[in-house]
C-alpha positions as a Markdown table, in Angstrom:
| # | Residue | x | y | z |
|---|---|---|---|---|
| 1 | Unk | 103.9 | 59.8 | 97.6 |
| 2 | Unk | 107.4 | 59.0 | 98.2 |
| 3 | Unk | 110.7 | 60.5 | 100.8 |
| 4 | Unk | 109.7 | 62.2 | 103.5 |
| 5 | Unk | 106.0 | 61.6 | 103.0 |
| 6 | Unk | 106.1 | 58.0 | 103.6 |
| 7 | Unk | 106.9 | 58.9 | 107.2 |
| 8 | Unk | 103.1 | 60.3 | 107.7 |
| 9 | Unk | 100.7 | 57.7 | 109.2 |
| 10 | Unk | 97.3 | 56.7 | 107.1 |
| 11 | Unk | 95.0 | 58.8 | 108.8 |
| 12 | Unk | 97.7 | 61.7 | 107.9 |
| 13 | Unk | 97.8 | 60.5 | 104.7 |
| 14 | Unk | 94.1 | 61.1 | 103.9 |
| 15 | Unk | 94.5 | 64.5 | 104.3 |
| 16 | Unk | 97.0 | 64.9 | 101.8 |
| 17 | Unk | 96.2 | 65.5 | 98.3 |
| 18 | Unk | 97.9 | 66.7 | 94.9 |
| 19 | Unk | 97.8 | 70.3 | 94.1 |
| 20 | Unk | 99.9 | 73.1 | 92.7 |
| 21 | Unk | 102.1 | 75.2 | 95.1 |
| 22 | Unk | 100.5 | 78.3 | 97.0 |
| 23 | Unk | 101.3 | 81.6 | 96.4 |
| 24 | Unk | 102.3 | 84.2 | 98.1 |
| 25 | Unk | 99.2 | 86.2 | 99.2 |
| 26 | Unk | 97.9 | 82.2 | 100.4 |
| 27 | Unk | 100.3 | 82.8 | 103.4 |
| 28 | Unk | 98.6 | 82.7 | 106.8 |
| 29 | Unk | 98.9 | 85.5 | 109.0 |
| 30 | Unk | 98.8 | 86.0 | 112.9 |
| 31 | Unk | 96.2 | 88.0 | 114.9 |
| 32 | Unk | 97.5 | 90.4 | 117.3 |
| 33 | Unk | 96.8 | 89.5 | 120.8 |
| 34 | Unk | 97.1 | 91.2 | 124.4 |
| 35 | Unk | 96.6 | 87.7 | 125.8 |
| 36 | Unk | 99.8 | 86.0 | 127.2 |
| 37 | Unk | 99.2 | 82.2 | 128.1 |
| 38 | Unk | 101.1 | 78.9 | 128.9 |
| 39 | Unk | 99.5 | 76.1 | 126.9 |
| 40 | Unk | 100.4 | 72.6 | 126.1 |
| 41 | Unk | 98.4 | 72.8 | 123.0 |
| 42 | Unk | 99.9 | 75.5 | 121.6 |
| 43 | Unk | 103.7 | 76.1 | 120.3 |
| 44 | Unk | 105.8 | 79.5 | 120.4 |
| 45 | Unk | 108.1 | 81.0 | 118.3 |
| 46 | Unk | 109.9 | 84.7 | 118.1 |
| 47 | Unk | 108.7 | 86.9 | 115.9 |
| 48 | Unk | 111.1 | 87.8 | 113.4 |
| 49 | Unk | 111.1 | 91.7 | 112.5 |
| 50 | Unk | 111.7 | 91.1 | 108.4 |
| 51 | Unk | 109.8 | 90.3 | 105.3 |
| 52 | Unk | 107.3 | 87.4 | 104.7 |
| 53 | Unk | 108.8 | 85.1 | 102.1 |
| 54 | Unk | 107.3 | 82.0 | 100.5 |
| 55 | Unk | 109.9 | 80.0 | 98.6 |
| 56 | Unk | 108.4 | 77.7 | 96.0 |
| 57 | Unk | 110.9 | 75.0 | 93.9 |
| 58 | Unk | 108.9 | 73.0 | 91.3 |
| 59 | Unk | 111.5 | 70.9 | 88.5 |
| 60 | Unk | 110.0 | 73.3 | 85.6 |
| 61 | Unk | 110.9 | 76.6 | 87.4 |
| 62 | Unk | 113.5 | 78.0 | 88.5 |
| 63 | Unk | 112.9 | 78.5 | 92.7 |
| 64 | Unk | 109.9 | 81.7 | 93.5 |
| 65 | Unk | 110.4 | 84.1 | 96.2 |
| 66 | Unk | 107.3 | 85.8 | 96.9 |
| 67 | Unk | 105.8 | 87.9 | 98.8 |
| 68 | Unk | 102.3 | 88.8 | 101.0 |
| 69 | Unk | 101.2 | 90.5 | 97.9 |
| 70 | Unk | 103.0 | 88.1 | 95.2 |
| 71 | Unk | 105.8 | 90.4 | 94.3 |
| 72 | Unk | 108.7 | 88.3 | 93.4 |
| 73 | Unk | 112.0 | 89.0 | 95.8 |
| 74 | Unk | 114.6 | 87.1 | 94.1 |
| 75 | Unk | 116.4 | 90.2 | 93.3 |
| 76 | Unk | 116.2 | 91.7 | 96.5 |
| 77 | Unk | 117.2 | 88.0 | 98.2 |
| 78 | Unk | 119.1 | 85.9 | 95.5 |
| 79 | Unk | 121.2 | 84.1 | 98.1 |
| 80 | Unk | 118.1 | 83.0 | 99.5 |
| 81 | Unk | 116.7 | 81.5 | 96.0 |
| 82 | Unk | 120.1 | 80.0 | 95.9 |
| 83 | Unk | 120.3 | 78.2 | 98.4 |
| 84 | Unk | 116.5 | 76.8 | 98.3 |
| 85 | Unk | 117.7 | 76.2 | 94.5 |
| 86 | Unk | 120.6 | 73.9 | 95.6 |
| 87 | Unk | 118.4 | 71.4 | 97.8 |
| 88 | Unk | 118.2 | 67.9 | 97.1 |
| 89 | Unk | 114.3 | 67.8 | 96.6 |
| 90 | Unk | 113.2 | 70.2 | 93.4 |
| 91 | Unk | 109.1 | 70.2 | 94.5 |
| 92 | Unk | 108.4 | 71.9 | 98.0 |
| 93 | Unk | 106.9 | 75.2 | 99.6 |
| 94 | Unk | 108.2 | 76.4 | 102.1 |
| 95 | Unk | 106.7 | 79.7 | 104.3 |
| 96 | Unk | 109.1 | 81.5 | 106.2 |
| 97 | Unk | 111.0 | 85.2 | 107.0 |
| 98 | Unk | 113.7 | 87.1 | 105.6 |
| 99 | Unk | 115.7 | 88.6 | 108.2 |
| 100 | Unk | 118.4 | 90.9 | 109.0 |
| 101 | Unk | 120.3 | 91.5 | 112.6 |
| 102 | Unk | 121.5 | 94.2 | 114.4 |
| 103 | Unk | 123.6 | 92.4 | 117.1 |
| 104 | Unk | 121.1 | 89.3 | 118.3 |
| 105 | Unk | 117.9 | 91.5 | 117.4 |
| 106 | Unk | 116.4 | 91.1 | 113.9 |
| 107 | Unk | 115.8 | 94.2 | 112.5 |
| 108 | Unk | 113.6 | 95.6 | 110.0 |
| 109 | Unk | 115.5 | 98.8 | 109.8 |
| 110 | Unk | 118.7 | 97.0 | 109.1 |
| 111 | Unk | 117.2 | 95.0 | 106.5 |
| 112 | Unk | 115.7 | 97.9 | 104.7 |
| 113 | Unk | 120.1 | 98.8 | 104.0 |
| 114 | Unk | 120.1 | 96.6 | 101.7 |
| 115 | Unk | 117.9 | 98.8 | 99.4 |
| 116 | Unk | 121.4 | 100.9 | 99.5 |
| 117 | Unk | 124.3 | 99.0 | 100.1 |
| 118 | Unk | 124.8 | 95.0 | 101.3 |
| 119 | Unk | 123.5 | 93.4 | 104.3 |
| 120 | Unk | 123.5 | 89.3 | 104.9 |
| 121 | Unk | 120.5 | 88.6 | 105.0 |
| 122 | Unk | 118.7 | 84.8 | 106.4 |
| 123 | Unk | 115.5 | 82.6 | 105.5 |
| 124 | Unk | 114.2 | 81.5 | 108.8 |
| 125 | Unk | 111.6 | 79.1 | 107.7 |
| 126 | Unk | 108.9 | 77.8 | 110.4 |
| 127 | Unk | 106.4 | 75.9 | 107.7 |
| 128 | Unk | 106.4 | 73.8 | 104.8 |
| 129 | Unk | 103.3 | 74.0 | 103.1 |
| 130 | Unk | 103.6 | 71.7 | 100.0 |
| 131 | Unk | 106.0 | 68.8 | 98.8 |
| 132 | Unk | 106.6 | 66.7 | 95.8 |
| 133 | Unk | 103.5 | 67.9 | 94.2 |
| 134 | Unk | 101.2 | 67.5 | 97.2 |
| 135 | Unk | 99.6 | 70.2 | 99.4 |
| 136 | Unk | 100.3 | 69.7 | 103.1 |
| 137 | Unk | 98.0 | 73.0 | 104.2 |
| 138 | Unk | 95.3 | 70.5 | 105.9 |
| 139 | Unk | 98.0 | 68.3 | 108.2 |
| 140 | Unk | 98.6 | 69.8 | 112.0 |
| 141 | Unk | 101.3 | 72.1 | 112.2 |
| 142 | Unk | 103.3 | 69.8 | 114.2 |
| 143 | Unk | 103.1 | 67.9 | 111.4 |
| 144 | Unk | 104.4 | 70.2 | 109.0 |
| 145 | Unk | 107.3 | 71.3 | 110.9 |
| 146 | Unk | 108.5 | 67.1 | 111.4 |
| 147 | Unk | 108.5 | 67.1 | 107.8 |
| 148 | Unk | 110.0 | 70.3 | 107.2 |
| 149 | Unk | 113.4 | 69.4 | 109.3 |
| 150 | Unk | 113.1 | 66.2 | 107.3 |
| 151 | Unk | 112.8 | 67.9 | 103.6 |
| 152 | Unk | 115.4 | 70.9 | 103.6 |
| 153 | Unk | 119.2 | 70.8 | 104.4 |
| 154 | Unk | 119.6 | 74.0 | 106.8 |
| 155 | Unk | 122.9 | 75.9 | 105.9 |
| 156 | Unk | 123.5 | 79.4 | 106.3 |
| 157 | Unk | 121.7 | 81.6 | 104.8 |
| 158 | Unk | 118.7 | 79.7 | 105.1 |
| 159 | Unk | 117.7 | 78.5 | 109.1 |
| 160 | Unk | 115.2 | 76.3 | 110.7 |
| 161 | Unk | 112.6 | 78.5 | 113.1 |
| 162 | Unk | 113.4 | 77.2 | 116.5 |
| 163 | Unk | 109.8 | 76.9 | 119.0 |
| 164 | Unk | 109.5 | 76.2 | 122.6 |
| 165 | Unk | 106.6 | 73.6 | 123.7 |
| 166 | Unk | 103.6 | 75.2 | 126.3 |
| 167 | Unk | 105.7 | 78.0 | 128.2 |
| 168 | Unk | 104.6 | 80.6 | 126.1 |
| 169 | Unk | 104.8 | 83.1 | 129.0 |
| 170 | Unk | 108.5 | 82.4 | 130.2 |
| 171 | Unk | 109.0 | 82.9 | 126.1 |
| 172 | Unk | 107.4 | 86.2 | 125.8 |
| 173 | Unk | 109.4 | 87.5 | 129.0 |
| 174 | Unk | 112.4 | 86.6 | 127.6 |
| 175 | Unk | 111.5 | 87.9 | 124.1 |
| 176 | Unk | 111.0 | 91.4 | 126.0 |
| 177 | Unk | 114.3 | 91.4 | 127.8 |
| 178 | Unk | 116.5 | 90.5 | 125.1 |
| 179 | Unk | 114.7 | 93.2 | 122.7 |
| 180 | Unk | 113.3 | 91.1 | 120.3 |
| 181 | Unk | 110.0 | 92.1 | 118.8 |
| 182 | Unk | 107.8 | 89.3 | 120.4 |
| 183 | Unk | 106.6 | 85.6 | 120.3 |
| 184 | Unk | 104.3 | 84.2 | 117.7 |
| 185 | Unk | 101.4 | 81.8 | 118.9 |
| 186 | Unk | 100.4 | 78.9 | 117.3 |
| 187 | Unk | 98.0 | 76.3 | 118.0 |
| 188 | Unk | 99.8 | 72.9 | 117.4 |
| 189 | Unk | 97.4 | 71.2 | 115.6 |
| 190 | Unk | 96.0 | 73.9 | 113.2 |
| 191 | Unk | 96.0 | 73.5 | 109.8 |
| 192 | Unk | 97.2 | 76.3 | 107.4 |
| 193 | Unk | 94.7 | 78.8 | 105.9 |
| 194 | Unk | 95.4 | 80.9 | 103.6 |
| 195 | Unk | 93.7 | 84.3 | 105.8 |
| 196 | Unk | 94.6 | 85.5 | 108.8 |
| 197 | Unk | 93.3 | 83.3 | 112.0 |
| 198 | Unk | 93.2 | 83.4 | 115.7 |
| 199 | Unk | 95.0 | 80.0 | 115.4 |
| 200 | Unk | 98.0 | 82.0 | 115.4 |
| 201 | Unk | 98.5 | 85.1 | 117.6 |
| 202 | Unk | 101.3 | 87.4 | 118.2 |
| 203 | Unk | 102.6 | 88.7 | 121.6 |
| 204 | Unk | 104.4 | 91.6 | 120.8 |
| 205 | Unk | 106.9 | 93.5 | 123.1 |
| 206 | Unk | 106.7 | 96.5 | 121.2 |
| 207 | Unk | 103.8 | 98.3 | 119.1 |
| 208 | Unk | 104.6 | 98.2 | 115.3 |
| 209 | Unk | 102.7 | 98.0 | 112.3 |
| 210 | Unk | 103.1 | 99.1 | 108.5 |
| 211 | Unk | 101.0 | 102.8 | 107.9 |
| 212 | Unk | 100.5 | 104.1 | 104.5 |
| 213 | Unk | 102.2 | 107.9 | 103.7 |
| 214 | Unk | 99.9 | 110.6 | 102.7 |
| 215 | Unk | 101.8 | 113.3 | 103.1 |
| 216 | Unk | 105.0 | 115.0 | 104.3 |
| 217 | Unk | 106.1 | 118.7 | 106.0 |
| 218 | Unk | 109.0 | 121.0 | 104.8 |
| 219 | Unk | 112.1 | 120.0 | 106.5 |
| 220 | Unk | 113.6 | 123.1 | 109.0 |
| 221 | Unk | 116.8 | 123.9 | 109.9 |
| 222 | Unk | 120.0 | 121.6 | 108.6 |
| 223 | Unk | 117.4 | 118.7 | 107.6 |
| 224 | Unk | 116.8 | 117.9 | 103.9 |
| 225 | Unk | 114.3 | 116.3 | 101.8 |
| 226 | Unk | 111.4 | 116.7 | 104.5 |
| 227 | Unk | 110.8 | 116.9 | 108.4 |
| 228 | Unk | 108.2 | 114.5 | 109.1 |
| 229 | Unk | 105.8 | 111.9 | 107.4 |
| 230 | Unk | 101.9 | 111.9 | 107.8 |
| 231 | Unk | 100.7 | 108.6 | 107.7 |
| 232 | Unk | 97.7 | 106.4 | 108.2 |
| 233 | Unk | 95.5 | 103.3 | 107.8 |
| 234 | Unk | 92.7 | 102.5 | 105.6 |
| 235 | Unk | 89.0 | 101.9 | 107.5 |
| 236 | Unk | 86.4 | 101.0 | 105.5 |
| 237 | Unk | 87.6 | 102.1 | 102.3 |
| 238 | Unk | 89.2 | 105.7 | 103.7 |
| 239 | Unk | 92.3 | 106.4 | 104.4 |
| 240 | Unk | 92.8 | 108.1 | 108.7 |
| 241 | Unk | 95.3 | 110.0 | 110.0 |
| 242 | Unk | 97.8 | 108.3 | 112.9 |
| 243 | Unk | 99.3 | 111.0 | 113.5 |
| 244 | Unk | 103.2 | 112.2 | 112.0 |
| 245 | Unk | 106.7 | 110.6 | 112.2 |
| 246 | Unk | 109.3 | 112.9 | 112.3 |
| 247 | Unk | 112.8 | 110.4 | 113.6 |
| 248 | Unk | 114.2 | 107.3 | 112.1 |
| 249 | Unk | 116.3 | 109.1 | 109.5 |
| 250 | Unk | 119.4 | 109.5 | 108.1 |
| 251 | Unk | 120.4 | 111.8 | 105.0 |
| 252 | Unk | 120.6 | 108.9 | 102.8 |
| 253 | Unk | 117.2 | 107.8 | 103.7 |
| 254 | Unk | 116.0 | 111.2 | 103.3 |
| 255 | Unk | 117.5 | 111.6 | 100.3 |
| 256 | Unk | 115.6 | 108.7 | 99.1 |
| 257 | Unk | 112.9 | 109.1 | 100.4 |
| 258 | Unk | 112.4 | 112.3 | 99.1 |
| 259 | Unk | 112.8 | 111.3 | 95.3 |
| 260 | Unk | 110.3 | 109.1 | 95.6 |
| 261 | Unk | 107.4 | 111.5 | 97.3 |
| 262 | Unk | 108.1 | 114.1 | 94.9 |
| 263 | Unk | 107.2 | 111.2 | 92.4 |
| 264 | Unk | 104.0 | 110.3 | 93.5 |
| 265 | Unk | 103.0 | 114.3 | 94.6 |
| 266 | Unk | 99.7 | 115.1 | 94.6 |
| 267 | Unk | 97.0 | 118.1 | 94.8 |
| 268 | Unk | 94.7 | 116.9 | 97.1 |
| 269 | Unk | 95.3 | 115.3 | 100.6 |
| 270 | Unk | 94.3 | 111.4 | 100.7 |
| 271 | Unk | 93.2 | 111.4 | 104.3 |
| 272 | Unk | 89.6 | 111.6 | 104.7 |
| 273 | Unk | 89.5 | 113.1 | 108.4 |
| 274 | Unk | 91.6 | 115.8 | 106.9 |
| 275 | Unk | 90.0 | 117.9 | 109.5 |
| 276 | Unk | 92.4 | 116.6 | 112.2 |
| 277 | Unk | 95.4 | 117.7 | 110.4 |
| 278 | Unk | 97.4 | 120.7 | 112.2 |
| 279 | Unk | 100.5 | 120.8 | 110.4 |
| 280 | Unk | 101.3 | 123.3 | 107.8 |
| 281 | Unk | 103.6 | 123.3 | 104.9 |
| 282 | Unk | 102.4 | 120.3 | 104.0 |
| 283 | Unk | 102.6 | 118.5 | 100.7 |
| 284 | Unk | 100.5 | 115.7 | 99.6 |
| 285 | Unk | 101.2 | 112.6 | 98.2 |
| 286 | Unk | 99.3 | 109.5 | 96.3 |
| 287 | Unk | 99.0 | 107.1 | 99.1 |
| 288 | Unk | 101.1 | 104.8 | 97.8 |
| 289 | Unk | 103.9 | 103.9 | 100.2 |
| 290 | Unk | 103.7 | 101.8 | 102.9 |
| 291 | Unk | 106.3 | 102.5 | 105.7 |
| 292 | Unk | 107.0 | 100.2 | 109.0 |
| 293 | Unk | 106.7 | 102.3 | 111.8 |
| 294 | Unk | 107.6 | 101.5 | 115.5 |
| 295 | Unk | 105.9 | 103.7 | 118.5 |
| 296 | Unk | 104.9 | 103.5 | 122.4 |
| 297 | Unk | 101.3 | 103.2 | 121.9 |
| 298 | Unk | 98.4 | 104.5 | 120.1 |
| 299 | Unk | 96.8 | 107.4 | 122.1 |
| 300 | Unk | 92.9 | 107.8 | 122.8 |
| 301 | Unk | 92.6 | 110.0 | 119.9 |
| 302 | Unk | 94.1 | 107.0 | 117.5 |
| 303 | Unk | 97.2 | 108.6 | 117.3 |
| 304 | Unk | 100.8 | 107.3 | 117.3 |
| 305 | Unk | 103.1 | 108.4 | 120.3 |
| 306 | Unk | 106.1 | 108.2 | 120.1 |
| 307 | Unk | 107.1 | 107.1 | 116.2 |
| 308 | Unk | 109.9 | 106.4 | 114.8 |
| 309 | Unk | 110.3 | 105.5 | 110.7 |
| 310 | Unk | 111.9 | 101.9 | 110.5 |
| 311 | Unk | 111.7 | 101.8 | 105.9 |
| 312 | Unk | 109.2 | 101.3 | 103.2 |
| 313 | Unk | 107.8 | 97.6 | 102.7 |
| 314 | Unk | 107.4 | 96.4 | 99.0 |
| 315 | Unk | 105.4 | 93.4 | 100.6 |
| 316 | Unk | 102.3 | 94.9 | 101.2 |
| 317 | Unk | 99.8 | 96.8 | 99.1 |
| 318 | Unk | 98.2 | 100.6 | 100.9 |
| 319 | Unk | 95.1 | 99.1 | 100.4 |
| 320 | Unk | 95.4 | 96.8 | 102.7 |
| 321 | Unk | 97.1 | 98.5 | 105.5 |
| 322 | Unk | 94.6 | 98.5 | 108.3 |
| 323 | Unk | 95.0 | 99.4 | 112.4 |
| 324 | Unk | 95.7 | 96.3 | 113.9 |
| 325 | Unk | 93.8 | 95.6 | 116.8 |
């Protein structure tokens, strides 16, 4: 143990021990929460509207981008692999977001340009999870984040996650007013799981959640490509109808979108409550895609009001897009 790590104390020591990197789908996810609380044991941090990223450098491979799901994103991010690549230290994990603005807002939208043309894009990275070939998952998150300022060399595009100590409800007000998309949670002196935990929550300003498509309707009048998405959520094992999303488009989306639905077109729908499905001139589609979708509220019926489409997400597999609760 050597660098940073002789900074930890015994008893911190103990709970360090030599392992190989995590991967992607090890990262730790946050449980959605109306609760909004003040706590001195707890840190906040904004949410970031972007894509999960873990960032692994070990000397015999070339730095890892990946994703919830373990999809590499060094082609969609290779400034970001860059930059981890240049650090001084060749062995660390590090968990983090990739993220693109639209003025001081991050926004997924924005970052899902970059599938068509270039956007700058940023690491913010809020956890180190493993360094110079020993796992740091079972030390307290305060921890974690000393040692991560300590480890990494912060330069554009890559950007230490700021947090604010116990006022977790001035933090969320402010989120709110500045239109960010909310404030994560997190319990100071949790360790990292690989699962998602109640030891970190997210106070969100706005409803939003990733919905598979299962279908789309026949555009009308000067639209092309299609007029709205049906989408839905997998609940034990079958896929549900939320309801359709018919704004967040442009014609270049459209366009694209549309070459990929004819792709994956199918004879039979994929919702299983097919039933509650009004719309006509539908076609159906192997629910393969997962879309980010913003929208009001969900309605007693478990419907969306008010959606709008924000882009497809590579990061997550339709499997296991569930309603968040």
């Amino acid at each position: 143990m050597s660098g940073v790590l002789d900074a930890l104390t015994p008893a911190e020591r103990r709970l360090v021990k030599a392992g190989a990197p995590p991967k992607g789908s090890e990262a730790m996810k946050a449980t959605l929460t109306r609760d909004r609380f003040s706590d001195p044991e707890w840190i906040f941090e904004r949410k970031l509207d972007g894509i999960r990223c873990i960032g692994v450098s070990t000397p015999e491979h070339d730095v890892q981008l990946r994703s919830r799901n373990d999809l590499s994103l060094n082609g969609r991010f290779p400034e970001v692999a860059a930059a981890l690549a240049a650090q001084e230290t060749d062995s660390f994990a590090v968990d983090g977001e990739v993220v693109a603005f639209e003025g001081s807002a991050t926004s997924f939208a924005r970052l899902a340009e970059r599938r068509r043309h270039h956007v700058p894009v940023f690491l913010y990275a809020f956890d180190l999870l493993w360094l110079d070939g020993f796992d740091l998952r079972a030390l307290p998150l305060r921890t974690r984040k000393r040692l991560l300022g300590r480890a990494l060399r912060f330069e554009d595009p890559l950007r230490l996650t700021p947090h604010r100590n116990a006022q977790g409800e001035a933090m969320y007000e402010e989120a709110c007013r500045k239109g960010w998309e909310g404030v994560i949670a997190k319990r100071a002196d949790s360790t990292y799981g690989a699962a998602r935990s109640r030891d970190w929550l997210k106070f969100k300003c706005e409803q939003g959640q990733e919905l598979v498509i299962g279908g789309y309707t026949a555009p009308q009048g000067s639209r092309i490509e299609l007029g709205a998405l049906l989408v839905g959520y997998y609940d034990n094992g079958a896929l549900r109808y939320a309801g359709k999303v018919g704004t967040g488009f442009d014609r270049d989306t459209l366009r694209e979108l549309g070459g990929l639905l004819r792709a994956r077109h199918s004879s039979e729908c994929p919702f299983a409550d097919a039933d509650r499905i009004r719309e006509r001139h539908v076609s159906w589609v192997r629910p393969e895609l997962v879309a980010q979708i913003g929208f009001a509220e969900w309605t007693g019926y478990g419907r969306l009001r008010h959606p709008r489409y924000l882009g497809l997400r590579e990061d997550k597999a339709a499997r296991e897009v569930v309603r968040e609760a």
